[in-house]
C-alpha positions in Angstrom: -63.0 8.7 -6.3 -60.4 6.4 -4.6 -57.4 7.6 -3.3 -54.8 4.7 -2.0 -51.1 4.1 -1.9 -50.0 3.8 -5.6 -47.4 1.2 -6.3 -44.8 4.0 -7.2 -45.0 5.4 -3.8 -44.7 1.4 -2.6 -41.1 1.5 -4.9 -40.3 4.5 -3.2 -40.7 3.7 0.3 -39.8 -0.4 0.2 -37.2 -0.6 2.2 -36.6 2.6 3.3 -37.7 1.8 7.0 -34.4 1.3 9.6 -34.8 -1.2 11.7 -33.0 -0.1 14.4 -34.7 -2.9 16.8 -34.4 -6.5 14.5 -35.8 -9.5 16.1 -33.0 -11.3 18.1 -30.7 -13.7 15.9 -28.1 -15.2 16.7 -26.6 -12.6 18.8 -27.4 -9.0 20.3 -26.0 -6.4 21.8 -26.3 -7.6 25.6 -25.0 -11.0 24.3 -21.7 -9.6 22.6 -21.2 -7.0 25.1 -20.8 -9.7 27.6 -18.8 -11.9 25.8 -16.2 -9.1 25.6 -15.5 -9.5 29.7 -14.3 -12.7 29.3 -10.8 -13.7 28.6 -10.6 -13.6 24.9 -7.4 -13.5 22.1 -7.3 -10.1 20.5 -8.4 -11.1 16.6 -11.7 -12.7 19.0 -12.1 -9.4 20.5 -11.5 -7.5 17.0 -15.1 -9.3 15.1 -16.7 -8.5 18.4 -16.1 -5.0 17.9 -16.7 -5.2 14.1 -20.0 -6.7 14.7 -21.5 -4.4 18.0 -20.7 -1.3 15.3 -23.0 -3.0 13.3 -25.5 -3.6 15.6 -25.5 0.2 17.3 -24.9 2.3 14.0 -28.2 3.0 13.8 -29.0 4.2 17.4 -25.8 5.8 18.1 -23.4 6.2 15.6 -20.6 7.1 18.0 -20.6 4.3 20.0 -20.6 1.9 17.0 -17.5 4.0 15.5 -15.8 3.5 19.2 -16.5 -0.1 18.8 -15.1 0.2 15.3 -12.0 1.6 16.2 -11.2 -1.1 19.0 -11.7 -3.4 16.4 -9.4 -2.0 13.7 -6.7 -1.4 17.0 -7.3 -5.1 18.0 -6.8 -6.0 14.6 -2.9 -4.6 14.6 -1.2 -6.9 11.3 -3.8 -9.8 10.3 -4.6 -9.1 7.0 -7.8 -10.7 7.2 -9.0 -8.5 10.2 -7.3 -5.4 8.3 -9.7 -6.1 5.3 -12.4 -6.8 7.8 -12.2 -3.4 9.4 -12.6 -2.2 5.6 -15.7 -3.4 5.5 -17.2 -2.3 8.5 -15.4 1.1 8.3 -17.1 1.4 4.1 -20.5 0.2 5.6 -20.3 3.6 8.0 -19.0 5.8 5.2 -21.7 4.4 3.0 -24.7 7.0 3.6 -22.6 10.0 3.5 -19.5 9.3 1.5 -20.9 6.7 -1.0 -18.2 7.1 -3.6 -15.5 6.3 -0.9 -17.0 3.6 0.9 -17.2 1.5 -2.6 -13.6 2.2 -3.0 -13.4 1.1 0.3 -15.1 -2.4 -0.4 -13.1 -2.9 -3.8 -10.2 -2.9 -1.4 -11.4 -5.0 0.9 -12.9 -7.2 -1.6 -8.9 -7.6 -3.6 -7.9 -8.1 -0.3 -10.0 -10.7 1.1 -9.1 -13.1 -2.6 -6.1 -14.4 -0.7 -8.7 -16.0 1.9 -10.8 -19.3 0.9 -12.6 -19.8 3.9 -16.1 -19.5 4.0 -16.3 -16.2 6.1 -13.9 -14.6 3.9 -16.5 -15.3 1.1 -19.0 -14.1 3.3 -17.3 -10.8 3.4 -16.7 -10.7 0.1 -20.4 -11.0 -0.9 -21.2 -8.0 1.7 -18.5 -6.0 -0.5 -20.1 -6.8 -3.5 -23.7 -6.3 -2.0 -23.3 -3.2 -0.7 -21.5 -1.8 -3.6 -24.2 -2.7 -5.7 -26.2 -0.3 -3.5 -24.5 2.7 -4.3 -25.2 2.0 -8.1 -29.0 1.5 -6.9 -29.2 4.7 -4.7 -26.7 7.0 -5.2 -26.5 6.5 -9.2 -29.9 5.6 -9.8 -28.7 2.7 -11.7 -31.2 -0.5 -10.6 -29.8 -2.5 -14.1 -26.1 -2.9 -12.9 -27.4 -3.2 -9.1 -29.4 -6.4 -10.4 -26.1 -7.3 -12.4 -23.8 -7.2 -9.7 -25.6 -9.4 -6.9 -26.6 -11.9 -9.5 -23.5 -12.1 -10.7 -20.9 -11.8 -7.9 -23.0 -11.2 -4.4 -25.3 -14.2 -4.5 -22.5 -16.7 -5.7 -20.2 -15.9 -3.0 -23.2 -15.8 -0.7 -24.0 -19.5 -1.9 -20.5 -20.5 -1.6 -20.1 -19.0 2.0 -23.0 -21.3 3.0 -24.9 -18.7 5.1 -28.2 -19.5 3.9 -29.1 -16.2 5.8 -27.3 -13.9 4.0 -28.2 -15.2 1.0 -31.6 -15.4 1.4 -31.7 -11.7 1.9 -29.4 -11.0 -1.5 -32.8 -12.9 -3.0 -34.9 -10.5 -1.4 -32.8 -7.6 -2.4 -32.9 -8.6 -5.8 -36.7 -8.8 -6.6 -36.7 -5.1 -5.6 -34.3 -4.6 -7.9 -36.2 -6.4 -10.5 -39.5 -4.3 -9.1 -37.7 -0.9 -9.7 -36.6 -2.4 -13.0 -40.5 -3.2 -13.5 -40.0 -7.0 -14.2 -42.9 -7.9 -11.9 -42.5 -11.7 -12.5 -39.2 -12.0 -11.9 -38.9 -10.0 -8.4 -41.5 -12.4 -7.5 -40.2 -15.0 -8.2 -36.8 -13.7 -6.1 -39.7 -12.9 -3.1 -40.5 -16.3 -3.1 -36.7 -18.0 -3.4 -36.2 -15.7 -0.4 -38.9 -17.2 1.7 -37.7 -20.6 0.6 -34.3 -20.0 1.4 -35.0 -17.9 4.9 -37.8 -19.9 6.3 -36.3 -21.6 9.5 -32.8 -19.7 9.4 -32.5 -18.0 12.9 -32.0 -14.7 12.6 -34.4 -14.3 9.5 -37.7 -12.8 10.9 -37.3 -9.2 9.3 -36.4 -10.5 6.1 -38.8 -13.1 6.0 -41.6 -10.2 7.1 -40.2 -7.7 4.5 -41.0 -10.2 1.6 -44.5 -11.4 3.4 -45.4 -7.5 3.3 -44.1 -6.8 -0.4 -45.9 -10.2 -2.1 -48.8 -8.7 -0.2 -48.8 -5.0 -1.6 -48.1 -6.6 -4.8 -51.3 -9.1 -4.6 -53.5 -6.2 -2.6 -52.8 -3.7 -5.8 -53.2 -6.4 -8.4 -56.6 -7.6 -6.7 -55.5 -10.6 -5.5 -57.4 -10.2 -2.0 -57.1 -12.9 -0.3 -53.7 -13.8 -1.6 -53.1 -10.3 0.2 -54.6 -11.6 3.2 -52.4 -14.7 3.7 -49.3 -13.0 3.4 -50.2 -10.2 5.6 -50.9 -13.2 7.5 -48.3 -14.8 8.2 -45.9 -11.4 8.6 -47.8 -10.9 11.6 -47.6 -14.4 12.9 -44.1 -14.2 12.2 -43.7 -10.8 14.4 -46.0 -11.9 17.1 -42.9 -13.0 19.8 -41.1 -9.5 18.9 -44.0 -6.3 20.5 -41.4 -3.6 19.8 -39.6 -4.5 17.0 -39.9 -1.4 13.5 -41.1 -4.7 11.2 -44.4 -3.9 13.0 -44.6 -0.3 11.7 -44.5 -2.5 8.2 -47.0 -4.3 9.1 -49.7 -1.7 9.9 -48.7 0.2 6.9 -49.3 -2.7 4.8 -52.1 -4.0 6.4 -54.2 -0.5 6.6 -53.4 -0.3 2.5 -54.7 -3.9 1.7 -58.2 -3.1 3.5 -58.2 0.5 1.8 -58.0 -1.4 -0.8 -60.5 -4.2 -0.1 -63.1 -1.6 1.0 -62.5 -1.9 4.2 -62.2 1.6 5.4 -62.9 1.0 9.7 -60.3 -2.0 10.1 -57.6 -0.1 7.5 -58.6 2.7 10.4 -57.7 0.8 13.4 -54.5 -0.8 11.7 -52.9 2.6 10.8 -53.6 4.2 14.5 -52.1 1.3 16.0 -49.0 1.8 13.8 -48.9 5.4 14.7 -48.9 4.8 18.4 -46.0 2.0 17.8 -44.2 4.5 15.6 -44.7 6.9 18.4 -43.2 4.8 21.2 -40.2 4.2 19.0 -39.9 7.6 18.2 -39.7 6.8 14.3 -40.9 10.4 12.6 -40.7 9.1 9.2 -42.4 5.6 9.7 -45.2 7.8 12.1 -45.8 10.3 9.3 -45.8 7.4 6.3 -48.5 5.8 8.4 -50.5 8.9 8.7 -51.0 9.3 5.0 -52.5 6.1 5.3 -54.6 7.5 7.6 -55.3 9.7 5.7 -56.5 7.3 2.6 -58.9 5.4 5.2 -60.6 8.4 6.3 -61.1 10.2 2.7 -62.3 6.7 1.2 -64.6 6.2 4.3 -66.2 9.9 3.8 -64.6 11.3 6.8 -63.9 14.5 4.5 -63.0 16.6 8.0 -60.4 14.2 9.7 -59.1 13.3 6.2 -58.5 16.8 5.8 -57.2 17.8 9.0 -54.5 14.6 8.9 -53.5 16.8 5.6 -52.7 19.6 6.1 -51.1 18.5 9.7 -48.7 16.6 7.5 -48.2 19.2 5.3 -46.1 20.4 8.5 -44.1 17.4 9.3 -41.0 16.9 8.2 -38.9 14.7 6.6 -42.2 13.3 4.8 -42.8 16.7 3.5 -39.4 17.7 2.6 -39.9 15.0 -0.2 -41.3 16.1 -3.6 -43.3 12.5 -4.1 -44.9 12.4 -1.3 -45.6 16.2 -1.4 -47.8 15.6 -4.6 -49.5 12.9 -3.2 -50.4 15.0 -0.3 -51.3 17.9 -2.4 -53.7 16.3 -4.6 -55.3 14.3 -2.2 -56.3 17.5 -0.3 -57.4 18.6 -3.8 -59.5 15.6 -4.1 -60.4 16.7 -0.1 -62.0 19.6 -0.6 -63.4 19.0 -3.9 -65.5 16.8 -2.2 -66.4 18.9 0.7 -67.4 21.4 -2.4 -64.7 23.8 -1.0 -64.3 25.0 -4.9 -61.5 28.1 -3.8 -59.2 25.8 -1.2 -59.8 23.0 -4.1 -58.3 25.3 -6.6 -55.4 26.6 -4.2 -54.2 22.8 -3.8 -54.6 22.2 -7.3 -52.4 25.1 -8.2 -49.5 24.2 -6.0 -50.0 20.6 -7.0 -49.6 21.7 -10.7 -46.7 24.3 -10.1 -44.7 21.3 -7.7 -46.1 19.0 -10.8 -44.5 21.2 -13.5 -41.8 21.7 -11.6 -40.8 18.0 -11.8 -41.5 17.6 -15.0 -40.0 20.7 -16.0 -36.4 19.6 -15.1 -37.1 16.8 -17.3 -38.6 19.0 -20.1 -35.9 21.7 -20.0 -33.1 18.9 -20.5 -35.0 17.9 -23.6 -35.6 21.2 -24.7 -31.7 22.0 -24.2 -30.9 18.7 -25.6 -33.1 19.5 -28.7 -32.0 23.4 -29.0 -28.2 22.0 -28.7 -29.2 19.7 -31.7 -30.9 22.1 -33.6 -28.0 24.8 -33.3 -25.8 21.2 -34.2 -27.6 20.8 -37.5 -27.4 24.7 -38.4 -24.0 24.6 -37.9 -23.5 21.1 -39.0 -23.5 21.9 -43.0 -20.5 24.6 -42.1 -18.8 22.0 -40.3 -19.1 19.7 -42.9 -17.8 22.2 -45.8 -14.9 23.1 -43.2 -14.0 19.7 -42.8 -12.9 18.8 -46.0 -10.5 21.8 -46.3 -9.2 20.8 -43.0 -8.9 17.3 -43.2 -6.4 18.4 -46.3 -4.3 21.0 -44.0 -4.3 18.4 -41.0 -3.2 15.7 -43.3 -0.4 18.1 -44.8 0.3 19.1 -41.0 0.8 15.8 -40.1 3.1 14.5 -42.5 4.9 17.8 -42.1 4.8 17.6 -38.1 5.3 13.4 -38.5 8.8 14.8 -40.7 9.8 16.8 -38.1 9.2 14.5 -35.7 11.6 11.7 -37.1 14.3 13.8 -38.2 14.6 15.4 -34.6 14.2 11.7 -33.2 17.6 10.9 -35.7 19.3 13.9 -35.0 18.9 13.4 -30.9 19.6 9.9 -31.5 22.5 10.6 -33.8 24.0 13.4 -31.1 23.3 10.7 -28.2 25.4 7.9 -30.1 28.4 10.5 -31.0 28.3 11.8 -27.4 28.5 8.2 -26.0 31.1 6.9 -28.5 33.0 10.1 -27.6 32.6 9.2 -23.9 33.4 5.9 -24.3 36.6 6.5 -26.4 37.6 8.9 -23.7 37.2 6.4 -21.0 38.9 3.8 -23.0 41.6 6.2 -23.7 42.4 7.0 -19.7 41.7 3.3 -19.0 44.4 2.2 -21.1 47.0 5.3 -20.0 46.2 3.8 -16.2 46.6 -0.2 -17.5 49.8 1.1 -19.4 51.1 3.4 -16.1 50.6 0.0 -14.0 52.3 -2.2 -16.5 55.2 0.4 -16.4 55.1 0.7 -12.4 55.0 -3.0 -12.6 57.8 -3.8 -14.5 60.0 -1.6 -13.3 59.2 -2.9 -9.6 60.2 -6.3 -11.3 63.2 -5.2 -12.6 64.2 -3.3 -9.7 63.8 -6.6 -7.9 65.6 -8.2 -9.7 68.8 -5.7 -10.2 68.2 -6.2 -6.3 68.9 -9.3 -6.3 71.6 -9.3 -8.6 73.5 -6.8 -6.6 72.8 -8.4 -3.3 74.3 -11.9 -4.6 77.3 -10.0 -6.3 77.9 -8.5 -2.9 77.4 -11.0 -0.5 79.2 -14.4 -2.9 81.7 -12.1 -4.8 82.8 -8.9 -3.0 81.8 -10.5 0.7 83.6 -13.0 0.3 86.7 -11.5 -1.4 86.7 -9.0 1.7 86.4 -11.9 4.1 89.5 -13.6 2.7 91.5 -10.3 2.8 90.8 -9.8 6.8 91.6 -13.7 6.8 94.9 -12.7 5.2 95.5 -9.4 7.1 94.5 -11.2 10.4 97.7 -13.9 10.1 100.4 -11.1 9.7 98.2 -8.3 11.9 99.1 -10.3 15.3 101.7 -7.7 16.5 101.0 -5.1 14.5 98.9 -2.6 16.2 98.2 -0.6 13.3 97.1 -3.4 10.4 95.5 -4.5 13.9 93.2 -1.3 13.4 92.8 -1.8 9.6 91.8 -5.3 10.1 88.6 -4.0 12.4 87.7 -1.7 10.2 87.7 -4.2 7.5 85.5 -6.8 9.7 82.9 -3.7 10.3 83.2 -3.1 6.4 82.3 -7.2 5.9 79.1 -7.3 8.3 77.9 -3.7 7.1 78.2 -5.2 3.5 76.3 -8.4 4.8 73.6 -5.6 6.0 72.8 -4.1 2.7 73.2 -7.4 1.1 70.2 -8.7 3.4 68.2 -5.6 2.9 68.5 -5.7 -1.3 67.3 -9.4 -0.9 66.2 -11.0 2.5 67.7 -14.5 2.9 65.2 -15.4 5.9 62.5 -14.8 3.0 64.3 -17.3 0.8 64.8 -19.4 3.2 61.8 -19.4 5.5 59.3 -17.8 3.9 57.3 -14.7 4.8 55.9 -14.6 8.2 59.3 -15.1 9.7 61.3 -12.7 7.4 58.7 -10.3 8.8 59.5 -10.9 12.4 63.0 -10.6 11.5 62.3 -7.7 10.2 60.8 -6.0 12.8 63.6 -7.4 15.0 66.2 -5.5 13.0 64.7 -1.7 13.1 64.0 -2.2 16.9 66.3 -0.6 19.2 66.9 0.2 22.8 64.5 3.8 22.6 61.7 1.7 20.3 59.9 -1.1 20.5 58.3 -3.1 17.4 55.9 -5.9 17.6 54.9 -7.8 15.1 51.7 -10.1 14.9 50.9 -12.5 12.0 47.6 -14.4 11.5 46.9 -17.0 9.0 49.9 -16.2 6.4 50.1 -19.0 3.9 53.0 -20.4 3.0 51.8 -20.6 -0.8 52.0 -16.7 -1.7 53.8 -16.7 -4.8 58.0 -15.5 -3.9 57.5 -12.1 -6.2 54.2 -11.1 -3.9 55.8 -12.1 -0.9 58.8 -9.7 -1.8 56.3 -7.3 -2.6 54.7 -6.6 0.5 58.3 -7.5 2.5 58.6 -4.3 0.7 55.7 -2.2 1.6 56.2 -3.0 5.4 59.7 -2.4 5.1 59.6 1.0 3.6 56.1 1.9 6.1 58.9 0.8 9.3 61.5 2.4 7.8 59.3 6.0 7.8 58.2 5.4 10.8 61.7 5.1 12.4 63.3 7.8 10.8 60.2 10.9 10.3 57.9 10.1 13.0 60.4 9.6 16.4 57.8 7.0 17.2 58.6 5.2 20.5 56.3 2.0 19.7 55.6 0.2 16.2 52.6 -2.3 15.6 53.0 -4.2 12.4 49.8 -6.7 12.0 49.4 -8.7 9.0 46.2 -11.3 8.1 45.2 -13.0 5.1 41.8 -14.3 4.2 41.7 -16.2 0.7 43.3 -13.7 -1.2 42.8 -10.6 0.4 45.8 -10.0 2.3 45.5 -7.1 5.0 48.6 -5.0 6.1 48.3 -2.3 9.4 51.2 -0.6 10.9 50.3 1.9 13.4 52.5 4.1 15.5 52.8 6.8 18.1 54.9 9.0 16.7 54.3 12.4 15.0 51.5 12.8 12.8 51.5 14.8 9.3 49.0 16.1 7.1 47.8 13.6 4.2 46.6 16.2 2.1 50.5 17.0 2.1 51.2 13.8 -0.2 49.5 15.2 -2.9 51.5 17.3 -3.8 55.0 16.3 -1.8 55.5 12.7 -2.3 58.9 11.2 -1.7 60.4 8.1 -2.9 59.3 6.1 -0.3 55.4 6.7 -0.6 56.1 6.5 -4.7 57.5 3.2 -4.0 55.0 1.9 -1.5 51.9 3.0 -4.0 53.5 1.7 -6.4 53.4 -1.8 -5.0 49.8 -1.4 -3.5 48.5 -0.8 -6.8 51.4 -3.9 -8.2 48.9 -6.3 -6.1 45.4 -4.7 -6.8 45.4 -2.9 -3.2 44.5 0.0 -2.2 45.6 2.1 1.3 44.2 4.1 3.6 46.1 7.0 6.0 45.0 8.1 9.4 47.2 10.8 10.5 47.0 14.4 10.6 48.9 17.4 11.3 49.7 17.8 15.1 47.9 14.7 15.7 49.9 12.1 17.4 50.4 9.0 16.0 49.6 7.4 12.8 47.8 4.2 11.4 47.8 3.1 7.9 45.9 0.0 6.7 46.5 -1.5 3.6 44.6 -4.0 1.5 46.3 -6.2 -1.4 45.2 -9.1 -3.4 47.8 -12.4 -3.5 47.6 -15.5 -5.7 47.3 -18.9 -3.9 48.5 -21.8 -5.8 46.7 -24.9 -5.2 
């Protein structure tokens, strides 16, 4: 009986080997260390990084995630690098955390749309590449794995250009297709991936990889010397690199075809000198995979002894034994072993564990279809129940629903109903105060208006009719008074009486306001309530001429009633009076250093003069703001109106 590597153990293994030394390509480690001493800009320095994590994530994975970190710091806010460092950083994550890392590359992948250029699309094929791979290996899902690189990682690899790259999404594909057990079609991938690889630097393992696999496919099917030539030129390919893993491929390959072609002594040699190489580059897994190929030389060659010894020492070795394939394939080959060395007990023993690990397999497998077929069965008894049940309740749930669908709309129209009543009653409400405060201006408006006007009336009655009656009598009085030292006295009186009059006269109605216009009835103003003990000033800025007479009055008002508290509550010794207009906005401060009060006192304690000057804020759209308090000295209240400019 034969015993050689079966293609399902070649499925399981292909690709499996790290290559933790790949033949140089265009750079290596040495090379790109180096080039990060020289003067470089950061987003330079950044890919550096990204690609010495790539290269040293095999050998040492904290020294590639150092690397990866500078990169991501050197990155800081180009996008591009950002979704670079995705990648790299989803490419670590990938073997332990597979279900973040391809959430990782999605994002990276969204990201790196905004980008046209070709390395962007290179990126973007990696993405979709290696999250293919977790539907291959972590979901066992080979179909959608061949889906997504034909449909998404190969085209972007094309239109990136890097003939590289995409030579190995070929490769990957036909193992896909293998797995999927479309011989024909992975190798006819094989061979597009030595087409597109062959003379692309960098491309020696890839090109090797798909030299060993056509050969293992030939070498089963018992195509010999197609075997041969392949082998062939995978070692003619690997000659310049000595140390590099691709070898350990090699041997393994190599010492299979020869099993297979009889050759037992040669198959031999080829496996010892992979376990030696395997050795030297301390790879346990590649070491022990070449050993069982040992293995099959010696048993085919009659070496019953060495065959079985090589057995049962890998019975020992770990990880190869800690998987369940290759323990049945170690199992019954030492079955096979001793059957032959007519050691009928240690036969048996091997048999048994290779049925119980056998069963075991396929018992997981049979006790999900026996669950599967007991869950169906208990389905079907129950099913005729169900079936008599659902008629009933398809009744009630049809009557519930209508009743529930009911309910459901009449609450919906009462809410609805309630929130349209609650907002019309809001809205009334609002209207209702609106209008009281539109009708309470109107009122405080017009009544300002009239008062201005009865202010004016007065102050003209005084000043043309009584003033100047009172003028002629002291005229009158003055021409018989002239020796008279009592009409003398009468006649003084009467002249204080005339300019008093004149006084109040000005005060009802300014005449430098009529006359001159705001800015200088202001000054004049300020000029009349100053006094020896108190000094005002007065500053105006920008005052148009064009303020409409009624305004003007208006805030003449304001500042006159604001000086004349000032002069008589707050025993102030200095007065600032500033006044500015922008556009409309007109902007009133008067500021002294008098006695404070508390504001909170107005609210309940108004007088006249604070009704009045409110009154004519809120006349022009203003509003006014105190800043006083209560044993506090001084006081500053600034005051903001609205004026109409006539154009």
């Amino acid at each position: 009986m034969k015993l050689f590597l079966t293609p399902l153990l070649i499925i399981l293994l292909s690709g499996l080997l790290t290559r933790a030394q790949e033949p140089p390509g265009k750079y290596n480690k040495d090379s790109l260390a180096r080039m990060l001493e020289k003067q470089l800009d950061d987003s330079t320095r950044a890919r550096i990084n990204f690609f010495l994590s790539e290269e040293w994530i095999a050998q040492d994975s904290l020294l590639a995630k150092k690397y990866l970190e500078q990169g991501v710091r050197l990155s800081g806010k180009n996008q591009y690098l950002q979704a670079a460092a995705l990648v790299y950083q989803a490419r670590q994550l990938a073997a332990s955390m597979p279900d973040s890392a391809a959430a990782m590359f999605m994002k990276a992948e969204k990201t790196l749309r905004k980008f046209n250029d070709k390395d962007a699309l290179l990126l973007r094929s990696i993405c979709w590449h290696d999250y293919a791979r977790v539907f291959h290996f972590e979901k066992d899902d080979p179909e959608t794995y061949v889906n997504l690189l034909l449909e998404q990682s190969i085209p972007l690899a094309r239109r990136s250009g890097d003939q590289l790259y995409l030579g190995k999404n070929y490769l990957d594909l036909s193992y896909g297709f293998k797995n999927l057990k479309e011989f024909a079609k992975a190798e006819s991938y094989l061979r597009l991936a030595i087409e597109t690889l062959r003379g692309q630097e960098g491309a020696v393992s890839y090109l090797a990889s798909a030299y060993h696999t056509l050969s293992e496919n030939n070498s089963l099917s018992g195509h010999q010397p197609e075997a041969a030539l392949y082998m062939d030129s995978m070692r003619q390919l690997l000659v310049p690199y000595p140390n590099s893993q691709a070898w350990l491929d090699y041997y393994a390959g190599e010492s299979m075809r020869l099993t297979v072609a009889e050759k037992f002594e040669e198959s031999l040699q080829a496996a010892e000198k992979g376990i030696a190489l395997a050795q030297q580059l301390q790879q346990p897994y590649p070491e022990q995979r070449l050993l069982l190929q040992k293995f099959y030389s010696l048993y085919n060659n009659k070496k019953l002894v060495q065959a079985r010894d090589v057995a049962l020492d890998l019975t020992h070795r770990q990880p190869f034994i800690n998987n369940a394939a290759n323990r049945l394939l170690l199992f019954y080959g030492l079955v096979a072993t001793y059957e032959d060395m007519h050691n009928i007990p240690e036969a048996f023993r091997w048999l048994k564990r290779y049925s119980q690990l056998s069963d075991s397999l396929a018992n997981s497998n049979l006790e999900a279809k026996i669950n599967a077929l007991e869950i169906k069965f208990r389905n079907a008894e129950h099913q005729r129940k169900i079936a008599s049940l659902n008629a009933a309740n398809e009744k009630t749930n049809a009557a519930l629903k209508r009743t529930r669908l009911l309910s459901w709309s009449l609450g919906l129209f009462v809410l609805l109903l309630f929130t349209i009543l609650l907002l019309g009653y809001f809205y009334y409400r609002n209207r209702k105060k609106t209008a009281a405060q539109q009708e309470q201006i109107r009122v405080s408006q017009a009544m300002l208006q009239v008062q201005e006007e009865e202010r004016t009336r007065v102050a003209r009655d005084l000043h043309d009719s009584l003033g100047g009656l009172l003028a002629s009598t002291k005229i009158n009085l003055s021409a018989i008074a002239n020796n008279n030292t009592a009409l003398s006295g009468i006649v003084n009186q009467l002249d204080v009486s005339v300019t008093e009059l004149r006084r109040i006269a000005h005060n009802m109605m300014p005449e430098m306001l009529l006359r001159l216009g705001l800015e200088a009835a202001l000054k004049d103003l300020c000029d009349s309530f100053a006094s020896r003990g108190m000094a005002i000033r007065c500053q105006c800025m920008d005052i148009q001429p064009d303020i409409p007479q009624a305004e003007q009055v208006t805030i003449y008002r304001i500042i006159q009633e604001l000086l004349s508290n000032a002069v008589k509550h707050a025993g102030a010794t200095m007065i600032l009076v500033q006044c500015n207009q922008r556009g409309n906005q007109f902007f009133i401060t008067v500021e002294d250093d008098g006695a404070g009060f508390d504001p909170a006192m107005l609210e309940y304690k108004e007088g006249m003069g604070f009704i009045n000057i409110r009154n004519r804020v809120a006349y022009l759209n203003g509003n006014m703001d105190i800043h006083t308090g209560k044993n506090q000295k001084g006081t500053s209240i600034n005051i903001e109106v609205y004026v109409s400019t006539q154009i």
